[in-house]
C-alpha positions, -999 to 999 in steps of 0.1 A, spaced: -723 371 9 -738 370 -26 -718 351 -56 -707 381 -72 -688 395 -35 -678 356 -33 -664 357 -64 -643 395 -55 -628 373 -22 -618 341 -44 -599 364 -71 -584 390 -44 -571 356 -25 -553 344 -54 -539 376 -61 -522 381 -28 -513 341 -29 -493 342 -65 -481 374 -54 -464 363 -24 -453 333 -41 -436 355 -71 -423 381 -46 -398 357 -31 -385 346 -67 -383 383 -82 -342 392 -85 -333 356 -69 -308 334 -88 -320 300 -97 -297 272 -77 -287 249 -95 -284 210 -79 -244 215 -85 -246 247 -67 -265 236 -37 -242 205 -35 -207 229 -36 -230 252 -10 -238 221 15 -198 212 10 -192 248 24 -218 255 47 -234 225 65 -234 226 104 -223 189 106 -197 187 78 -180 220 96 -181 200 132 -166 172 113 -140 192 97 -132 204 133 -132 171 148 -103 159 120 -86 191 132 -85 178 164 -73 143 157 -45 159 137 -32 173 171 -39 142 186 -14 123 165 11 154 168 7 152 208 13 115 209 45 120 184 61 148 208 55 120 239 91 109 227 104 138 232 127 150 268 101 160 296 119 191 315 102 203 346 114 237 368 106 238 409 110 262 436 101 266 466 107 288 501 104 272 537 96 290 568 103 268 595 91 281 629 101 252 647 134 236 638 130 199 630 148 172 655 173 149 640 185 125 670 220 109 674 234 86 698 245 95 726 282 80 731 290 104 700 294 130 720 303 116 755 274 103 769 266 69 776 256 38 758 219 35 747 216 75 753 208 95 727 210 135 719 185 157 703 200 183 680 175 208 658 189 206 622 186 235 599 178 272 596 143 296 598 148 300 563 150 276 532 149 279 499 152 252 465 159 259 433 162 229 404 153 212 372 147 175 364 149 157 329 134 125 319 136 109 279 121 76 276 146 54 256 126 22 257 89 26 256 69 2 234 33 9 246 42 51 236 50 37 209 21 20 196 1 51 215 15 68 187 1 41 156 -34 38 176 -34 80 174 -28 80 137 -55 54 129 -79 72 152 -69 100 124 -80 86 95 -109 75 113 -118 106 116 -112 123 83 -131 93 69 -160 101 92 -160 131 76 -159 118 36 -188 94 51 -206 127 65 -200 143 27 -210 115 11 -244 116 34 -252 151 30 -246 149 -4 -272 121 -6 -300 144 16 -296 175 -5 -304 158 -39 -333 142 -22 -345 173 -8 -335 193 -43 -358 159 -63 -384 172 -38 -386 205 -42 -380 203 -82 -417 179 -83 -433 200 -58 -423 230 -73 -436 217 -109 -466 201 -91 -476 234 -76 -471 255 -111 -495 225 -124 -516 231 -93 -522 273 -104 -529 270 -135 -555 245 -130 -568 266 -109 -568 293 -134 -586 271 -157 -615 265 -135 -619 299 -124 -627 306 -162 -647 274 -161 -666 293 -130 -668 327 -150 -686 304 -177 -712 291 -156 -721 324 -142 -726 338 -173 -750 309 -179 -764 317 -151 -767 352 -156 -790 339 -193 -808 316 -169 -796 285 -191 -785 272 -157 -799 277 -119 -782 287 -88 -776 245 -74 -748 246 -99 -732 277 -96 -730 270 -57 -712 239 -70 -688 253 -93 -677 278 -63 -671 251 -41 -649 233 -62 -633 266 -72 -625 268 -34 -612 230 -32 -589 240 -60 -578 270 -41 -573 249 -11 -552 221 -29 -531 247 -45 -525 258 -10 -517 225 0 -492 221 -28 -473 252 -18 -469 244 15 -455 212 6 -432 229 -17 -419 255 13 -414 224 33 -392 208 5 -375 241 4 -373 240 42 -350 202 38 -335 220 15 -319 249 34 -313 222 61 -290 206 46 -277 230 27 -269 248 56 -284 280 39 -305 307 60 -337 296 69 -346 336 65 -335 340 32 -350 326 4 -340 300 -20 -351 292 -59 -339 260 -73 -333 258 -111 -358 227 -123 -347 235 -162 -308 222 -152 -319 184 -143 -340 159 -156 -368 146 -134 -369 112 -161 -351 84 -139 -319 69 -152 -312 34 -149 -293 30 -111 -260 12 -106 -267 -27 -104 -243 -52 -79 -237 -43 -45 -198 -40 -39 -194 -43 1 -160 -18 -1 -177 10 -22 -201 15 11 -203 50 25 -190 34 55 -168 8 47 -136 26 50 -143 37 85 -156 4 94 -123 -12 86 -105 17 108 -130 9 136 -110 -26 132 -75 -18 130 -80 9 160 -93 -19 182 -66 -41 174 -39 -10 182 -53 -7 213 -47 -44 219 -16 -47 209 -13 -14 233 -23 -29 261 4 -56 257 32 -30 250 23 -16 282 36 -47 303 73 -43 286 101 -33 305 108 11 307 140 19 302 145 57 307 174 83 309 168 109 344 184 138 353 182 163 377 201 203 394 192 219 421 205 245 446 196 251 483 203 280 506 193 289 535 195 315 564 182 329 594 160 354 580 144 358 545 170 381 533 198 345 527 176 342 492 204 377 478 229 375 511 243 340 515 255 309 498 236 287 478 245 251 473 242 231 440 238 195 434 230 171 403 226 138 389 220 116 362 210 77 356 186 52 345 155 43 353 142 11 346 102 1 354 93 -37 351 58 -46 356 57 -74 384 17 -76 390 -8 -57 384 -44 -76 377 -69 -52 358 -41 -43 336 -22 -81 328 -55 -99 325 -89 -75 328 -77 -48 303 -63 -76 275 -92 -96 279 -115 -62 273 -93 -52 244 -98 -88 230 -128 -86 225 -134 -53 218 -109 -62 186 -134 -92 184 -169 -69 183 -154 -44 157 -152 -72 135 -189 -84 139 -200 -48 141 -185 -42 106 -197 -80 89 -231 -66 106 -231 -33 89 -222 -48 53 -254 -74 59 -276 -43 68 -264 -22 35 -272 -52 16 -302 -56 26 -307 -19 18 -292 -22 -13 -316 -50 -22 -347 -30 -8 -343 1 -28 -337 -22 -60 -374 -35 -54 -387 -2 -42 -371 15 -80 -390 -16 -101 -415 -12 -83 -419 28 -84 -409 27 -119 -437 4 -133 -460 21 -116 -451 54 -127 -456 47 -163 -491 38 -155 -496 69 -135 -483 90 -166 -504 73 -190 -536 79 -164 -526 113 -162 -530 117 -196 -562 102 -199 -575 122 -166 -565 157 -183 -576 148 -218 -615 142 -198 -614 179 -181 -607 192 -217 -634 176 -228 -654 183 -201 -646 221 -201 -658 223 -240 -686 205 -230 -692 237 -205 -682 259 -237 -713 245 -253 -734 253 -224 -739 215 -212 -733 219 -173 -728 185 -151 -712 195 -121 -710 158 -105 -691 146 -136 -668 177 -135 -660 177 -99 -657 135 -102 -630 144 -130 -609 171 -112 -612 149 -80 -596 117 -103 -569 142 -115 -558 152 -83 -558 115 -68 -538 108 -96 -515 135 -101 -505 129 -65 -498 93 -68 -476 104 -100 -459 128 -81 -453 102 -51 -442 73 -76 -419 99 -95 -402 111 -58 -395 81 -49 -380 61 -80 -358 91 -77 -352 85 -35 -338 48 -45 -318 60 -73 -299 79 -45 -302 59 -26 -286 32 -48 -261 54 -61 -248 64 -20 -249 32 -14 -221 23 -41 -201 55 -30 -212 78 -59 
């Protein structure tokens, strides 16, 4: 292939690359970072299973309220007794003598019971801390659910940072690469006069092509961002998506400084980890109390010699009512195994929530280094930057003038991509520990 066909394929590749890349923007709105946040509060997988899990708890709770309400319970049933059972009676009943004793088949072919039993518990201390333990176990869970916000909110304005500087970066990316290509044009013109030989316009095209290839690079990473992005958005993955970079600033703010143990994400639910342990204690104590309850029960019975007594003969009703009280007299698993469980269970939600506080500090303390450290060296970065495009200006009028030295040039773009990318990565991630900071304090 001959430079000027090479040339045709490098131009028709761009083409169809900034027209793909301008296709999926053309009569898309620009989402802003307030938008995809109100969009990820609608729309995420995991906040919806959350808000269905609080749903759930809710009946729960209403479940273990209605336990103190009067259990009713219907029965029926129809016997078919081909063989009569034997009652047997003693024998000087009827007669006969002592020590003798007389068989006699009780009952009909046909028997049928009809009847309804009641029981209210009056007195029943471990339903009601059942019903305390199922209220905590509530809030737990709708403050699982603020944690979950409060997460998702944190991953979608690190994935929105993302796709902001990769968006930028990849802009940056094209029009360097328009830049060189006129660079390029301006060597083969030399080339053309015979100012310059063939050894640098081979040169030239190849770093035209290592420009084409980092701009593809830079674009993929930008669809990946985007690709976050939709995740936790919970957006289509099919449609596309445009984020509005003019509505934020990418300059870092100053993050929130003292770490405050109760403004933790999960602090809240921590605590409720502690209290439901200790419910469930004080449960399993309740539950070796006395049960006092109120019973109560009406039934009929008839009964015939054929299947027809259910319309033809008498039935016969009978009914009670009384107390019922349960004492617990010994039962091991429950008086010592269980209690001893529960105790420390209580015990280990404790040290589970002092152990989660130590870890977010820690955290806390990281991202505080990580931000210093990010933002020092991002000022350098910028102030490189500057330096490292101020030498390809220089270096392209150089070119203007006809002087040609393609090892300087491609030294210089090579410079400028090593250090845009560090900028870029220094930039991200003073951003990443500003959220980080900020989720860390409950903003």
């Amino acid at each position: 292939m001959n430079l000027k066909n090479k040339r045709s394929a490098v131009q028709l590749w761009l083409l169809i690359l900034w027209t793909a890349t301008t296709r999926i923007c053309i009569g898309q709105p620009d989402w802003t970072l307030d938008q995809c946040l109100d969009y990820a509060a609608a729309h995420n997988k995991e906040l919806l299973a959350g808000r269905q899990r609080t749903t759930v708890a809710t009946i729960a709770t209403s479940q273990s309220k209605a336990s103190l309400l009067p259990v009713v319970s219907g029965s029926a049933s129809l016997d078919h007794y081909w063989q009569i059972p034997v009652q047997v009676f003693p024998g000087e009943l009827l007669g006969q003598p002592q020590g003798t004793f007389i068989p006699v088949r009780l009952g009909t072919p046909w028997m049928g019971n009809v009847g309804l039993k009641a029981d209210w518990s009056l007195i029943d201390v471990a339903g009601w801390k059942q019903i305390k333990t199922a209220m905590l176990e509530q809030q737990w869970k709708a403050g699982q659910n603020l944690s979950e916000q409060k997460l998702v909110s944190k991953n979608v304005r690190m994935a929105y940072y993302s796709a902001a500087l990769k968006q930028q970066d990849y802009h940056t990316a094209e029009i360097r690469l328009q830049d060189f290509r006129e660079s390029h044009r301006l060597i083969t013109l030399s080339f053309d006069k015979g100012i310059t030989d063939q050894i640098a316009v081979n040169q030239s095209l190849a770093l035209l092509e290592d420009l084409s290839d980092e701009a593809a690079g830079v674009r993929a990473a930008y669809q990946q961002s985007l690709l976050d992005l939709k995740f936790w958005m919970g957006f289509p993955f099919a449609d596309s998506i445009r984020i509005d970079t003019s509505s934020i600033s990418i300059t870092e703010a100053a993050p929130p400084t003292g770490f405050n143990p109760q403004l933790l994400p999960d602090f809240v639910q921590d605590s409720l980890s502690v209290e439901i342990a200790g419910s469930a204690y004080v449960q399993s104590r309740a539950a070796l109390y006395p049960k006092l309850s109120v019973v109560s029960g009406y039934s009929r019975l008839g009964f015939g010699s054929e299947a027809s007594f259910i319309t033809r003969s008498k039935w016969f009703s009978s009914g009670y009512v009384g107390l019922r009280l349960s004492v617990p007299v010994f039962d091991m698993p429950r008086m010592h195994h269980q209690l001893k469980k529960d105790k420390e269970s209580m015990l280990l939600a404790q040290a589970e929530r002092e152990a989660n506080i130590s870890s977010a500090n820690k955290a806390f303390l990281t991202a505080e280094i990580n931000y210093s450290r990010a933002k020092q060296e991002l000022a350098s970065l910028r102030a490189k930057e500057t330096l490292a495009v101020e030498n390809i200006r220089l270096s392209t009028k150089k070119l203007e003038k006809g002087i040609i030295d393609m090892m300087q040039m491609k030294q210089l773009q090579d410079e400028l991509t090593v250090i845009r990318s560090k900028r870029l990565a220094a930039q991200l991630q003073s951003l990443i520990e500003i959220v980080e900071i900020e989720y860390l304090q409950g903003h």
